[in-house]
DODOPA-588678 format. One record per residue (C-alpha): residue number from 1; chain; x, y, z. Coordinates in pm, 1 decimal. Layout:
+-----+-----+----------+----------+----------+
| seq | mol |       px |       py |       pz |
+-----+-----+----------+----------+----------+
| NUM |   A |        X |        Y |        Z |
...
+-----+-----+----------+----------+----------+
***
This chain:
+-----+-----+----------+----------+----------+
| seq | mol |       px |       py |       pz |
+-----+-----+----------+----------+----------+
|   1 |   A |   2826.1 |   1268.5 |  -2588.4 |
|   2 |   A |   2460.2 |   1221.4 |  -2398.2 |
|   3 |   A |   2481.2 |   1042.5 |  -2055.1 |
|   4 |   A |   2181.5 |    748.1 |  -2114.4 |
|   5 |   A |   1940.5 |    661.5 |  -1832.8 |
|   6 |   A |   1823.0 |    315.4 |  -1834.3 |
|   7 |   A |   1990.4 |    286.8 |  -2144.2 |
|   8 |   A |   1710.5 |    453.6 |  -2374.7 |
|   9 |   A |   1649.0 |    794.0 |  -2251.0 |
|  10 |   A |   1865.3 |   1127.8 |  -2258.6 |
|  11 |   A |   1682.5 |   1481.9 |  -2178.5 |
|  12 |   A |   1678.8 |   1701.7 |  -2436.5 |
|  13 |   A |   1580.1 |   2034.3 |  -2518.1 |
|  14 |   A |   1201.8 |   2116.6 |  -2561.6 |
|  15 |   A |   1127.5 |   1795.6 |  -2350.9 |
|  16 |   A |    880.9 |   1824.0 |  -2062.5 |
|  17 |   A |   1089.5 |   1649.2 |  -1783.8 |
|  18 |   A |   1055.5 |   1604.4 |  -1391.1 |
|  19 |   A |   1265.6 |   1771.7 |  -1226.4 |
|  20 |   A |   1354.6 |   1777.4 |   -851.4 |
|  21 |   A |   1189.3 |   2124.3 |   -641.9 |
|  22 |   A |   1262.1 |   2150.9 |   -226.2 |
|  23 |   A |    868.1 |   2227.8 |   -179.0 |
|  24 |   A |    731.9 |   1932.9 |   -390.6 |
|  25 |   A |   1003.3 |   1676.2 |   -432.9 |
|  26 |   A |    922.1 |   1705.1 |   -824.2 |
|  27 |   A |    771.0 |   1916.8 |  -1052.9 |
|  28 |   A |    712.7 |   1887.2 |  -1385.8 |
|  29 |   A |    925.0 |   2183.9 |  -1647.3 |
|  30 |   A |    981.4 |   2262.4 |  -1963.2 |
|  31 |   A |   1413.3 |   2214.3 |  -2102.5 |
|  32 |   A |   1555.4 |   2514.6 |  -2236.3 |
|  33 |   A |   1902.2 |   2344.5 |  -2307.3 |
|  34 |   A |   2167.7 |   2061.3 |  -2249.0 |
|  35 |   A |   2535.1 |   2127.0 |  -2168.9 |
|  36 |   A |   2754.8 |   1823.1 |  -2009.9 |
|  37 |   A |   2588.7 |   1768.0 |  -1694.2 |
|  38 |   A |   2397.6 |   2059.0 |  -1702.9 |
|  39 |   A |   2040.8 |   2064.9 |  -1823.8 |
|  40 |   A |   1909.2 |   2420.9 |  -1790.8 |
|  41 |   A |   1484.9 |   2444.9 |  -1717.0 |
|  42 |   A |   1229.6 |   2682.6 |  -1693.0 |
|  43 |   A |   1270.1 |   2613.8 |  -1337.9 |
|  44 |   A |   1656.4 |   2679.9 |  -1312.6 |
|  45 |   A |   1903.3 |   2431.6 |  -1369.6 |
|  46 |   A |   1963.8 |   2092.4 |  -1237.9 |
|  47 |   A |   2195.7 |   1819.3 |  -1250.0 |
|  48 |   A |   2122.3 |   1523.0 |  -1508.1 |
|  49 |   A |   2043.2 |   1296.3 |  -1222.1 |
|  50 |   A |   1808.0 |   1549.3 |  -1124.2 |
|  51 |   A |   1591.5 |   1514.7 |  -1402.2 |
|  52 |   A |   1344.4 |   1253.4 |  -1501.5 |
|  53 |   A |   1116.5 |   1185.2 |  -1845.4 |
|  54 |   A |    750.2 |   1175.4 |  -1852.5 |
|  55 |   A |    533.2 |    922.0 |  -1911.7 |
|  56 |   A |    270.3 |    928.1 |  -2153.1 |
|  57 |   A |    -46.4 |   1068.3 |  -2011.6 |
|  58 |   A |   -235.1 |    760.7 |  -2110.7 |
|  59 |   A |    -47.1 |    617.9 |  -1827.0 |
|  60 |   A |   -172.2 |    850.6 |  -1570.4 |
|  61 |   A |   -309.6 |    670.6 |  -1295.1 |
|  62 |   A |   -294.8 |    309.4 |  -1413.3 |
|  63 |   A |   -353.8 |     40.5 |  -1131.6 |
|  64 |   A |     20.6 |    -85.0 |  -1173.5 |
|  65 |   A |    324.6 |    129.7 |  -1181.7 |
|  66 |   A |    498.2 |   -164.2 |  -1350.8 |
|  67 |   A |    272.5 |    -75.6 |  -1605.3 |
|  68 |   A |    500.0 |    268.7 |  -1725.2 |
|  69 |   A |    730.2 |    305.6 |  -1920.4 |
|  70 |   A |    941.3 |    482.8 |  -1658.1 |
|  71 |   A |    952.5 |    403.1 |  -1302.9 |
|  72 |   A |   1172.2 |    700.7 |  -1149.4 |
|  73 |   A |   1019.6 |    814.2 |   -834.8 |
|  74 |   A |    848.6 |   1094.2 |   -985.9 |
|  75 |   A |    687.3 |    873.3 |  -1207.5 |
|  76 |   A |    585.9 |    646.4 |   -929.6 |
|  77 |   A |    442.4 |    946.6 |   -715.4 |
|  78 |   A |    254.2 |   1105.4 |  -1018.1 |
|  79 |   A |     54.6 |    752.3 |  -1059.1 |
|  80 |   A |    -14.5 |    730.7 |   -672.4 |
|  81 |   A |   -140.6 |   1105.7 |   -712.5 |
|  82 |   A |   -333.1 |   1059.8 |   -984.4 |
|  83 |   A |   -524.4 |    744.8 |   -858.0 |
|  84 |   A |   -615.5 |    912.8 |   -519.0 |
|  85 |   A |   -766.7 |   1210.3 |   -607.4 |
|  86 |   A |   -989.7 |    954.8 |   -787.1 |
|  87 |   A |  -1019.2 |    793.9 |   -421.8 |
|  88 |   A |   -857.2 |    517.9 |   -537.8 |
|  89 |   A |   -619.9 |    463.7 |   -268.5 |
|  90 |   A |   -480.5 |    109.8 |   -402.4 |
|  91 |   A |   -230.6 |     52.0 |   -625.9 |
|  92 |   A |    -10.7 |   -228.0 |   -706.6 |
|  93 |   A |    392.8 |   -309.7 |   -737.1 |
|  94 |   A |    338.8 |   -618.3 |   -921.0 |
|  95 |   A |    247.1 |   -871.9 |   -604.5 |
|  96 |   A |    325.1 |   -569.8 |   -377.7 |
|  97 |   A |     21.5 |   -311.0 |   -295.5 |
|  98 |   A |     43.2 |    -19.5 |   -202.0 |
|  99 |   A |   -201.8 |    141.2 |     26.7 |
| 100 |   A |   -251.6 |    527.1 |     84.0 |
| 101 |   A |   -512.4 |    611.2 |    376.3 |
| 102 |   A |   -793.8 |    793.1 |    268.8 |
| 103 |   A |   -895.1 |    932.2 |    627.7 |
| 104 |   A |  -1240.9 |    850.1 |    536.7 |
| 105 |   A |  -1454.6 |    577.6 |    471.6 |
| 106 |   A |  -1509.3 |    436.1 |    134.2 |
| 107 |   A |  -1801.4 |    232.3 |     34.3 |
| 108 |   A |  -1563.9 |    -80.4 |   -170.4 |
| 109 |   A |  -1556.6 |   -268.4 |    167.6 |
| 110 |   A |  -1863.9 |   -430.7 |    172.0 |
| 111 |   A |  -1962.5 |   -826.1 |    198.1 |
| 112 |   A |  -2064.1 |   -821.4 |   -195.7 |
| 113 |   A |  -1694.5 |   -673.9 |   -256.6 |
| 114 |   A |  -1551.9 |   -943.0 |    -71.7 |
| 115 |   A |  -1719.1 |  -1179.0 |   -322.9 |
| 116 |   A |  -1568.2 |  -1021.5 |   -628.7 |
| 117 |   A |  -1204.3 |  -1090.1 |   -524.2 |
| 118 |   A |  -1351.2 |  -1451.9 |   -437.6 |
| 119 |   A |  -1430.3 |  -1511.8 |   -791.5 |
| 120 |   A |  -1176.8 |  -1305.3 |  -1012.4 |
| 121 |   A |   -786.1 |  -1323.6 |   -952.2 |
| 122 |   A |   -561.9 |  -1049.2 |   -933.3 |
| 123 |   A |   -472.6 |   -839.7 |  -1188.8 |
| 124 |   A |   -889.5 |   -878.6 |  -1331.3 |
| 125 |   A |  -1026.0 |   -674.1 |  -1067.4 |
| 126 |   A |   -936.1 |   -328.1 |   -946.4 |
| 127 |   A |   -629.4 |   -332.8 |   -701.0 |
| 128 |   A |   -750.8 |   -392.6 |   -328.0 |
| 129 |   A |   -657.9 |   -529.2 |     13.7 |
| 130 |   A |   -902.2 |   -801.2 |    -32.4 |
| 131 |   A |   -751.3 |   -883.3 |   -375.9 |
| 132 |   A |   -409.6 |   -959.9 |   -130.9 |
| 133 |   A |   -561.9 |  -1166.8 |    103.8 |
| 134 |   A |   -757.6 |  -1396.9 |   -170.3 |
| 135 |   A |   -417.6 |  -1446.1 |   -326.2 |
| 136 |   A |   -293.5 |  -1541.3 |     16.3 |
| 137 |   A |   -598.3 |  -1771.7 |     86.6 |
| 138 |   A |   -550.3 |  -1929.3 |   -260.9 |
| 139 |   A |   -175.8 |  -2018.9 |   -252.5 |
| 140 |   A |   -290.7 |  -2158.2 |     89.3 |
| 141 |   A |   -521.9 |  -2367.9 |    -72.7 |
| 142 |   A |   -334.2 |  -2475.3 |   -367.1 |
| 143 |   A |    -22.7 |  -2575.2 |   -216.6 |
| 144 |   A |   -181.0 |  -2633.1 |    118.0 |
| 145 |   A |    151.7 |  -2406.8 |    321.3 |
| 146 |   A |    118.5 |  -2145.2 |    571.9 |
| 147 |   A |    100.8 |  -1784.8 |    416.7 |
| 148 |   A |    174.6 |  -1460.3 |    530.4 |
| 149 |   A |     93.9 |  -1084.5 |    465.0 |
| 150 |   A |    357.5 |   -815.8 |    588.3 |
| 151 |   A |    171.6 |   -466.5 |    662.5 |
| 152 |   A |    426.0 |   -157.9 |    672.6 |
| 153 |   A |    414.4 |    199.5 |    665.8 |
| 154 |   A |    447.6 |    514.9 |    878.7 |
| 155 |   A |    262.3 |    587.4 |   1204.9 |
| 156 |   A |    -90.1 |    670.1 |   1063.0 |
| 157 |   A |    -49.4 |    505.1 |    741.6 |
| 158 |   A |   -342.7 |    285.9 |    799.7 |
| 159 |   A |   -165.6 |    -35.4 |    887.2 |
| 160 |   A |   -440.5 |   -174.8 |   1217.1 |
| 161 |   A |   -729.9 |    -62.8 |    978.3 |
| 162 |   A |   -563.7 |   -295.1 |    681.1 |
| 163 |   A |   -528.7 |   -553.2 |    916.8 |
| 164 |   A |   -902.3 |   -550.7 |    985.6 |
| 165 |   A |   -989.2 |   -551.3 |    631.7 |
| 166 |   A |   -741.4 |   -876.0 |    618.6 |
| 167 |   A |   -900.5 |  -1012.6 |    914.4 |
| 168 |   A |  -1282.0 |   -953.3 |    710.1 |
| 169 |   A |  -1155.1 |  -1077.6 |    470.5 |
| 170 |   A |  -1057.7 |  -1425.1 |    575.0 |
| 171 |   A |  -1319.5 |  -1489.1 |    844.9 |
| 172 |   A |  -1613.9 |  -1413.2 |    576.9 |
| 173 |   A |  -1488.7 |  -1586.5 |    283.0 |
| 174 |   A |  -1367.0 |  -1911.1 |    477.7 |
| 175 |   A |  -1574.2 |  -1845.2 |    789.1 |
| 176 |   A |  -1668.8 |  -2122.1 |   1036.6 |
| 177 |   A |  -2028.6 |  -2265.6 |   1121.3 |
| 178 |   A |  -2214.1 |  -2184.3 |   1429.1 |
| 179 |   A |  -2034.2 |  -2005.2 |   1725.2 |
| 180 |   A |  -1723.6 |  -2042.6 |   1569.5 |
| 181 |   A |  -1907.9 |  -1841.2 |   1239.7 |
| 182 |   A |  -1747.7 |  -1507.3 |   1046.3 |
| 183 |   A |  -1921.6 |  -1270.2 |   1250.3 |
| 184 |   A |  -1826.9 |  -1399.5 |   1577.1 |
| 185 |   A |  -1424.1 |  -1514.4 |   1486.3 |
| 186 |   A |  -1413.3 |  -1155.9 |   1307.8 |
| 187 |   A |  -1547.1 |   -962.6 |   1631.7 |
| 188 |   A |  -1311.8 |  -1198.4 |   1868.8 |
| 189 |   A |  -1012.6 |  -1119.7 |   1668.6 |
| 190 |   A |  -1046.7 |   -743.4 |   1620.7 |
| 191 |   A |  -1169.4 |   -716.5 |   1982.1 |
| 192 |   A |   -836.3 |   -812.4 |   2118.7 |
| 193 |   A |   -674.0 |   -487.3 |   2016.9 |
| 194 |   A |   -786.6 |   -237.2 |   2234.5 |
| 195 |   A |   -663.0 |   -468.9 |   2456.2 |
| 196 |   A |   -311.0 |   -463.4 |   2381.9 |
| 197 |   A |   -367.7 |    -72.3 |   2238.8 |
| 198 |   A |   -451.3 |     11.4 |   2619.4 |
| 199 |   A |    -79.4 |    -82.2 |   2689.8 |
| 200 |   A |     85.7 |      5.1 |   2383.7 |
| 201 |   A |    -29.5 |    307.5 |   2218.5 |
| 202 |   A |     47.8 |    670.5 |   2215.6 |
| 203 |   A |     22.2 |    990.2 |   2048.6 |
| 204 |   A |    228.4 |   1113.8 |   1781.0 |
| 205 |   A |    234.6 |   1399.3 |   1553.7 |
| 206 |   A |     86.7 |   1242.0 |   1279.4 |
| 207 |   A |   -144.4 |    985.1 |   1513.4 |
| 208 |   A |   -352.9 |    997.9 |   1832.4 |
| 209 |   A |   -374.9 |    664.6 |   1872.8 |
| 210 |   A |    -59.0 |    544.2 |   1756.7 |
| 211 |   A |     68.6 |    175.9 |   1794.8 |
| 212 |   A |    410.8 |    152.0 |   1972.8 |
| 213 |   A |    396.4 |   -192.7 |   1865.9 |
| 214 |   A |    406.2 |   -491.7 |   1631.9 |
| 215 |   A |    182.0 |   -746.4 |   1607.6 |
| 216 |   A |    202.3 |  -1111.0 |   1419.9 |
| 217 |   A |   -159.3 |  -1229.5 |   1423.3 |
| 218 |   A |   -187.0 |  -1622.5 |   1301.7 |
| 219 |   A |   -536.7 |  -1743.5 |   1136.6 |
| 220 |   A |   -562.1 |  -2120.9 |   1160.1 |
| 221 |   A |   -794.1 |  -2296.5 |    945.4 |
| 222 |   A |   -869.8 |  -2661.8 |    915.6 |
| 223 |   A |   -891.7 |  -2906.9 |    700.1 |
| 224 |   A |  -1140.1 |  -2779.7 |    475.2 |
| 225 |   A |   -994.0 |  -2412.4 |    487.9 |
| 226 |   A |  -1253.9 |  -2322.9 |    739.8 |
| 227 |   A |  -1144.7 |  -2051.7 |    970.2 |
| 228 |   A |  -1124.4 |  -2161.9 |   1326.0 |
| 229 |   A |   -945.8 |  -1958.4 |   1524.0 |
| 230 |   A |   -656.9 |  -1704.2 |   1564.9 |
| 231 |   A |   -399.2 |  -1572.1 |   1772.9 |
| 232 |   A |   -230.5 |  -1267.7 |   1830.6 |
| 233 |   A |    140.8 |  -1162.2 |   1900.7 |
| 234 |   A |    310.0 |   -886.9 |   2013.3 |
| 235 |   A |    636.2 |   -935.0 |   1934.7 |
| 236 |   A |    776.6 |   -517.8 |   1963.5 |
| 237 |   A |    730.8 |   -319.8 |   2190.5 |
| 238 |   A |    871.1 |     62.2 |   2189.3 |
| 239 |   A |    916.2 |    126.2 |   2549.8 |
| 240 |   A |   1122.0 |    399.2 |   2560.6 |
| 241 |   A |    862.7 |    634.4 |   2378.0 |
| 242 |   A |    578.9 |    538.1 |   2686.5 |
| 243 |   A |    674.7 |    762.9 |   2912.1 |
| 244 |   A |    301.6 |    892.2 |   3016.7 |
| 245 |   A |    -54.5 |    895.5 |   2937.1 |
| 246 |   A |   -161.5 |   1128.2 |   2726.7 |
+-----+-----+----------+----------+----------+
***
């Protein structure tokens, strides 16, 4: 009989499917016909496990892949696709977003942004880095623990520019007064990397300017969630790939 993925899908023939291509990880193709664990495509043939069903194109490019009905890698790339040839480079996991750089700048990074993920909670507003570190800010609040935000991803993935945003984020919505205000706590804070970047950076092939290292940077607020300060960590440091200046 039919092998069942997930327990409620078998390829068939006539079915568009997903199939798995050397050049583009997936494409999508058209079955011709099903034999035991053959499934032969307009492509070729493949093994079952290397075909995957379709989602309905209603759910091309929705804001959370747990939103599909099928969450196969292909499915998973399709959506992120989809959403940033919109220039929508944010897209959620549930609690987990997912952030593909754009390398350029968009225009959803301004103060009056900031204030929309003040006011709404997640899941009513499109998915965004500030959307993140509201959540953060407001579990901070609410149950009045330390928080934190893990940023990951390959060299040139955008992981110091997310930290900025981050950074924005928390110094203008829960800035401090006076010389301690937004402005100069955000400048202070982001200042200090080129800093450590003079020491710990290098080129790759996907980066110029890559960091060879992690960092753990700690906001501290008071007692009236006020930013007042931060400090920064470097807690990894690649030596072995600093071998010269560029």
């Amino acid at each position: 009989g039919e092998t069942v993925k997930n327990d409620n899908w078998v390829p068939l023939r006539g079915q568009k499917v997903w199939i798995t291509d050397q050049k583009e990880s997936f494409v999508q193709s058209l079955i011709y016909n099903v034999s035991d664990d053959i499934v032969e495509t307009e492509e070729g043939n493949r093994k079952r496990d290397e075909v995957f069903p379709i989602n309905p194109e209603t759910q091309d490019g929705v804001p959370d892949n747990t939103m599909m009905d099928f969450l196969y890698d292909a499915n998973l790339l399709h959506n992120l696709s989809v959403r940033y040839s919109r220039d929508e480079i944010y897209t959620y996991i549930a609690y987990i977003l997912i952030a593909i750089n754009p390398y350029k700048q968009l225009a959803n990074y301004t103060e009056e942004d900031m204030w929309k993920y003040r006011k709404g909670s997640m899941g009513s507003t499109p998915p965004h880095v500030f959307a993140i570190a509201e959540r953060a800010f407001r579990h901070m609040r609410g149950g009045r623990r330390s928080q934190s935000i893990i940023c990951s991803g390959d060299s040139g993935a955008g992981k110091t520019e997310t930290c900025k945003y981050l950074l924005r984020y928390m110094t203008t919505v829960a800035g401090g007064h006076g010389e301690t205000g937004p402005d100069i706590l955000e400048k202070r804070i982001i200042e200090a990397n080129p800093i450590i970047e003079a020491f710990g950076n290098a080129k790759t092939g996907r980066n110029n300017n890559s960091s060879r290292f992690g960092k753990f940077v700690r906001v501290h607020f008071n007692a009236d969630h006020k930013v007042v300060g931060a400090d920064i960590t470097t807690y990894l440091l690649e030596k072995a790939r600093l071998i010269a200046q560029p």
